[in-house]
C-alpha positions as CSV (number, residue, x, y, z in Angstrom):
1,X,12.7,21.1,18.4
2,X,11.6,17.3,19.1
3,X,14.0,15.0,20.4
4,X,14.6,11.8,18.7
5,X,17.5,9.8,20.3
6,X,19.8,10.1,23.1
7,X,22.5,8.1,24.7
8,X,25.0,8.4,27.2
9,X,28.4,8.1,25.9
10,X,31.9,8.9,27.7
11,X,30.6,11.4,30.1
12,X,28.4,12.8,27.5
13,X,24.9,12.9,26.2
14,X,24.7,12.2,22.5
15,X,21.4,13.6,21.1
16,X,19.8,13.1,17.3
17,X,16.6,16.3,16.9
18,X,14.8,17.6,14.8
19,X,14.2,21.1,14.5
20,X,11.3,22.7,12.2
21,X,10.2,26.5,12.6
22,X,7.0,28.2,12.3
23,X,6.0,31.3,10.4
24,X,2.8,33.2,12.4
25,X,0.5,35.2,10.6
26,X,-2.6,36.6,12.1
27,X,-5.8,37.0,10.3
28,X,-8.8,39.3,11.2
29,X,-12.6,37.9,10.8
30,X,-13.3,40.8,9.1
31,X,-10.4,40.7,6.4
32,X,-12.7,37.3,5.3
33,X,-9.9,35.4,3.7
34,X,-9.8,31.9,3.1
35,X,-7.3,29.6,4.1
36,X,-5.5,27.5,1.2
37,X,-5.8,24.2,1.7
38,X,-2.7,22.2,2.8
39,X,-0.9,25.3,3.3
40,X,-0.6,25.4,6.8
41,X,0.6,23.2,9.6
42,X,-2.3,24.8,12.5
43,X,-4.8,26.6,13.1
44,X,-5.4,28.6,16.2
45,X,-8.2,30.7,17.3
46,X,-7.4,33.9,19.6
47,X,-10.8,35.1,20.5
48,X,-13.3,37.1,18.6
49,X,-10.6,39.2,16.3
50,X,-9.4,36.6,14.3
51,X,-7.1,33.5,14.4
52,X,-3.4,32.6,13.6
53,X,-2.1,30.2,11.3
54,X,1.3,28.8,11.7
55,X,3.1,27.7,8.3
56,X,5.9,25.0,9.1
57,X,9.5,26.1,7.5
58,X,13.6,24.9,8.0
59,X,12.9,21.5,8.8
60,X,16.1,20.1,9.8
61,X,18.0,17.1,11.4
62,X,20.5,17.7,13.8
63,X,23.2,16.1,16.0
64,X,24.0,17.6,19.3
65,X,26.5,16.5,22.0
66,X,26.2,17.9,26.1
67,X,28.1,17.7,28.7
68,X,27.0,16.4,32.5
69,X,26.0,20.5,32.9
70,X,24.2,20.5,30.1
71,X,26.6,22.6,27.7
72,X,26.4,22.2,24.0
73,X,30.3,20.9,23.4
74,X,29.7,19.8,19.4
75,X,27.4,20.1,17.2
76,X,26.8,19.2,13.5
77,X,23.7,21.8,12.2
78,X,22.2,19.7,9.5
79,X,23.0,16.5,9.1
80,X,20.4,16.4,6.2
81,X,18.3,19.7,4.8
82,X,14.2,19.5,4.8
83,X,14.6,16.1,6.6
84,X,14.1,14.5,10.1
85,X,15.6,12.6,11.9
86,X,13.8,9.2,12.1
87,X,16.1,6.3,13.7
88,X,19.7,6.2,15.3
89,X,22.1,3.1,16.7
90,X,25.3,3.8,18.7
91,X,28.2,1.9,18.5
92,X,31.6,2.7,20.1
93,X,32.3,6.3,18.9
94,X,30.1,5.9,16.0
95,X,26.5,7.0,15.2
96,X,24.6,5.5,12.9
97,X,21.0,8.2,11.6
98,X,18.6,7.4,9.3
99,X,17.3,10.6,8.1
100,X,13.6,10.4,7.5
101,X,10.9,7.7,7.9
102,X,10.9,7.7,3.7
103,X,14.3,8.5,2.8
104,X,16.9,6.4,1.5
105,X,20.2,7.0,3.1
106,X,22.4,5.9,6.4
107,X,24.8,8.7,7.8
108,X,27.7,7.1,10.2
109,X,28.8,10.4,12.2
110,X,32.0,10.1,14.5
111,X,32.0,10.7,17.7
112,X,35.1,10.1,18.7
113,X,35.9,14.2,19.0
114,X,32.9,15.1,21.6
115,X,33.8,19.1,20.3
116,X,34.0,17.9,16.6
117,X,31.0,15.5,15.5
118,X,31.8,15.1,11.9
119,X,29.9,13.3,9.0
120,X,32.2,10.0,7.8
121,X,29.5,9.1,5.2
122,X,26.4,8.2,3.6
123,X,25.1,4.9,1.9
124,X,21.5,5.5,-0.1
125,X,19.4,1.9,-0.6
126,X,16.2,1.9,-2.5
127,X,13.3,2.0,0.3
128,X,13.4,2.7,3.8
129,X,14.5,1.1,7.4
130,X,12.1,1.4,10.3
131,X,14.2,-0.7,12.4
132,X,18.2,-0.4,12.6
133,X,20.6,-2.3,15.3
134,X,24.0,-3.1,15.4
135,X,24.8,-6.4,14.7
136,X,28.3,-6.5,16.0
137,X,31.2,-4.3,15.6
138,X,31.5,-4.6,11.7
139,X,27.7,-5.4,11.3
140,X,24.4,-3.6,10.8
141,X,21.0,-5.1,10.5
142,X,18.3,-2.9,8.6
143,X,14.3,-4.0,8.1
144,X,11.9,-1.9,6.1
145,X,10.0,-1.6,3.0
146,X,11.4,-2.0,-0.7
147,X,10.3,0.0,-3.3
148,X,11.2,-0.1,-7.4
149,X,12.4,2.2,-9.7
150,X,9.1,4.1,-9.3
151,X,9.3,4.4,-5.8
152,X,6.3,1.9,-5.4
153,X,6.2,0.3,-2.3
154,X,7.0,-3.5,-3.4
155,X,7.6,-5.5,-0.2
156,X,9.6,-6.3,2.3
157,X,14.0,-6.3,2.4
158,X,16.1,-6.9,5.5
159,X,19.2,-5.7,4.5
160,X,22.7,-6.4,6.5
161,X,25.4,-3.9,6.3
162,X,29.1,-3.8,6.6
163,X,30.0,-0.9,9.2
164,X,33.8,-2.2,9.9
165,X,34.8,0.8,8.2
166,X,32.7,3.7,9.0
167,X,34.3,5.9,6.4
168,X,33.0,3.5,4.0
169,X,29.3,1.8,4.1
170,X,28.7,-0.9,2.3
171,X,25.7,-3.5,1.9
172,X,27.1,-7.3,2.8
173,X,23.4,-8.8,2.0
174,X,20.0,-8.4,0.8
175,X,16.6,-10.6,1.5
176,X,13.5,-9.6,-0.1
177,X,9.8,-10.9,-0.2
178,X,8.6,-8.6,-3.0
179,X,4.6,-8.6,-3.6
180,X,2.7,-9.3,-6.3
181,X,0.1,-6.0,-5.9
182,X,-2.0,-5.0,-8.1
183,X,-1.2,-1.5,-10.1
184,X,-1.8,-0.1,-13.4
185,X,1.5,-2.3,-14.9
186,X,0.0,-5.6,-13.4
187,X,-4.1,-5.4,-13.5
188,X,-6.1,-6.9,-16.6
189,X,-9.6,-5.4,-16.0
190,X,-10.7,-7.7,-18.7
191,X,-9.1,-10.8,-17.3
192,X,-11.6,-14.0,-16.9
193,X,-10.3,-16.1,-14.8
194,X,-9.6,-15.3,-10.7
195,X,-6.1,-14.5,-10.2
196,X,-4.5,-14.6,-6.4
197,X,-2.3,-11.4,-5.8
198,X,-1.1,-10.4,-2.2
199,X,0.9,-7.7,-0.2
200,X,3.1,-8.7,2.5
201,X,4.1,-6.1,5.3
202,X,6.1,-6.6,8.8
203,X,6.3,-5.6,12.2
204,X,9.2,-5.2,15.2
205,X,11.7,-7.9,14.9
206,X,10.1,-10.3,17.9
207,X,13.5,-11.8,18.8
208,X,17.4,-10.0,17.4
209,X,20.2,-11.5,19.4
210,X,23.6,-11.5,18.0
211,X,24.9,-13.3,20.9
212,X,22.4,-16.8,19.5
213,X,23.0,-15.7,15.9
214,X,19.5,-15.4,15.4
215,X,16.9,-12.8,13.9
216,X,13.2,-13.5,14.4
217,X,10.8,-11.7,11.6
218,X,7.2,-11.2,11.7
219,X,5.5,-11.3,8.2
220,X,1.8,-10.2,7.2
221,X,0.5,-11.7,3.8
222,X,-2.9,-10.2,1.9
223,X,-4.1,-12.3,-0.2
224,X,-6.8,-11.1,-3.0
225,X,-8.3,-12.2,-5.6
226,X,-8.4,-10.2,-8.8
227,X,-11.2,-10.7,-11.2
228,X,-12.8,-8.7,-14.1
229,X,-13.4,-5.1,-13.0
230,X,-12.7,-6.3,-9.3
231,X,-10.1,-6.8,-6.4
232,X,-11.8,-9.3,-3.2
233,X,-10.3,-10.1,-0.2
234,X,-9.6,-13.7,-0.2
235,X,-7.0,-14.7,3.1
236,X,-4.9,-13.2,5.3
237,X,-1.8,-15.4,7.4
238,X,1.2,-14.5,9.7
239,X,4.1,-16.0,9.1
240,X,7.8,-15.8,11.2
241,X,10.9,-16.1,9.3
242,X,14.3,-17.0,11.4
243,X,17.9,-15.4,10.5
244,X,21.1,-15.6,10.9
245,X,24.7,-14.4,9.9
246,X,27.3,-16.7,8.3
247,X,30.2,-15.2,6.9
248,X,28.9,-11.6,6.4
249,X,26.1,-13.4,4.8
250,X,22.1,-13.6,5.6
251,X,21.1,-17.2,6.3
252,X,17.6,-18.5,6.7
253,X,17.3,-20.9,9.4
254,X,13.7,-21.4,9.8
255,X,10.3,-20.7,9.3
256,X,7.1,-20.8,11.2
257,X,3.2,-19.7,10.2
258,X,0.7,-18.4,12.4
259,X,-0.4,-19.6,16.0
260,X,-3.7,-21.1,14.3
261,X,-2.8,-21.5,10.5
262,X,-6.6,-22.4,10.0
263,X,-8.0,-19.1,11.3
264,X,-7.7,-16.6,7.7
265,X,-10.2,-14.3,8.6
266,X,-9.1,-10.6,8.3
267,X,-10.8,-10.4,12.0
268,X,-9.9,-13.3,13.5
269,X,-6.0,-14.0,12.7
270,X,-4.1,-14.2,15.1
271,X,-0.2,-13.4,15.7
272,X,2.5,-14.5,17.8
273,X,3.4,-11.3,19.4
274,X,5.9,-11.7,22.4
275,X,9.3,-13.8,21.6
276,X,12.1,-14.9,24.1
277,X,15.3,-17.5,24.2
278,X,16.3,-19.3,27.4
279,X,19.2,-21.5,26.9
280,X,19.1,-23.1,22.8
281,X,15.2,-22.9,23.2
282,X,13.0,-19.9,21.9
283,X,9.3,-19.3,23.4
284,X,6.6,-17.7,21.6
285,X,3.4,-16.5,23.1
286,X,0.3,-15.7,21.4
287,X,-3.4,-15.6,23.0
288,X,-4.1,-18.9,21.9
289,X,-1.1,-20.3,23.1
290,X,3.2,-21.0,24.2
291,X,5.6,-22.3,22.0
292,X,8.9,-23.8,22.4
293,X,11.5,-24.4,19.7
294,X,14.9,-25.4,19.1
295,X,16.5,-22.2,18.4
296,X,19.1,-24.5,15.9
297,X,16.3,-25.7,13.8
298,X,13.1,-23.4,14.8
299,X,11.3,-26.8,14.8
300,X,8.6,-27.0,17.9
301,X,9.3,-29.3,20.3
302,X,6.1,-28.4,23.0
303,X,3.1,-26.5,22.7
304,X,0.8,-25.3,25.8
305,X,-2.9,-24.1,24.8
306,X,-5.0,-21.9,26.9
């Protein structure tokens, strides 16, 4: 087993795992087989007889709840078959689990019933969320990667979800900043004339604070130019986008681009990468330098170098 979440909630510990087993086989020197490739999880010497392999099997995600003696009180055994467990919020007597780094589905599991966790429901979106918070008590916030019908990774989505009724998921709003790659559908090898193409990716929100109504995004942009029979790197910028939530919709409310918006060198570009709010100010920090901004308008109003 490998623990992925825990809280404290109501006298009780509320834990998200995953659980995998392993099937042991030993092999002798002398029997001179040869190991598949890909087929096992480890290898493992065990002196001069031979070795053991160890080939994973029954992956599954699970949902456990303990009392303050450490009793298993409720339990639900697989929340999701082959799968782990790769992100959980808790809100009130509701958990929220996103099964697997690249699956596409939410589970909301009540836990009102500490002896009886059960499984209200599950909402699939196209891509994959590698950061979930509650919003508020009828709100989610999901960022991740999109894909398309092919399961091509295609950019970024922050999706917002309405959780007022657990029993019922339900997506409230969508933003996107889909890429313009390069793939077998989109490259011309006998094209003349340069043509820019990029990739954007993300990191950790910087700043989420429901209480300001305000959602701080870092965005990475590639840019490339592609050419007859060849793909160059051309730039590379960061760039913060600024959220908010108005009437169970997304709203942008600002935008900001990299500490040093002349420095596009793959080696070189730096990144804002610590954010705070004091008051109705927000301050960034970078290696180059602190920001302040109105956190109304995300326009700066002071800048320290050092």
């Amino acid at each position: 087993m490998t623990q992925t979440s825990f809280t404290k909630k109501n006298g009780y510990l509320c834990i998200a795992a995953n659980y995998k087993e392993f099937e042991e086989t030993f092999h002798k020197y002398s029997d001179n087989e040869e190991i598949n490739e890909y087929s096992y999880d480890r290898v493992v010497g065990s002196g001069d007889n031979g070795y053991y392999t160890y080939k994973a099997k029954n992956e599954s995600a699970r949902f456990h709840i303990l009392d303050m003696d450490m009793n298993i009180v409720g339990s639900i055994d697989n929340i999701e078959n082959e799968e782990s467990v790769y992100n959980v919020d808790f809100f009130d007597d509701i958990a929220l689990v996103y099964p697997s780094y690249r699956q596409d589905k939410i589970y909301a599991i009540d836990l009102s019933s500490p002896e009886k966790p059960s499984v209200l429901d599950n909402y699939r979106i196209k891509g994959y969320s590698s950061y979930m918070q509650s919003w508020d008590e009828n709100s989610i916030i999901c960022l991740g990667e999109s894909i398309n019908e092919d399961n091509y990774v295609i950019g970024v989505r922050i999706t917002l979800f309405d959780s007022s009724d657990p029993n019922e998921l339900k997506v409230a709003d969508i933003c996107k900043w889909d890429d313009k790659r390069v793939d077998a559908s989109t490259w011309d090898p006998n094209k003349e004339n340069p043509e820019e193409i990029y990739s954007s990716s993300f990191f950790s929100p910087l700043i989420i604070a429901p209480e300001k109504n305000i959602i701080c995004i870092p965005l990475n942009h590639k840019y490339y130019l592609s050419t007859k029979n060849c793909v160059s790197f051309k730039s590379e910028v960061n760039e913060y986008v600024f959220y908010g939530v108005e009437n169970g919709k997304l709203v942008l409310k600002g935008e900001m681009k990299s500490p040093d918006e002349k420095t596009m060198d793959l080696r070189n570009n730096s990144r804002y990468d610590f954010a705070l709010y004091i008051g109705d100010y927000i301050y960034m920090l970078s290696t180059q330098k602190i920001i302040a901004a109105d956190i109304n308008t995300i326009d700066i109003t002071d800048e320290l170098n050092f």
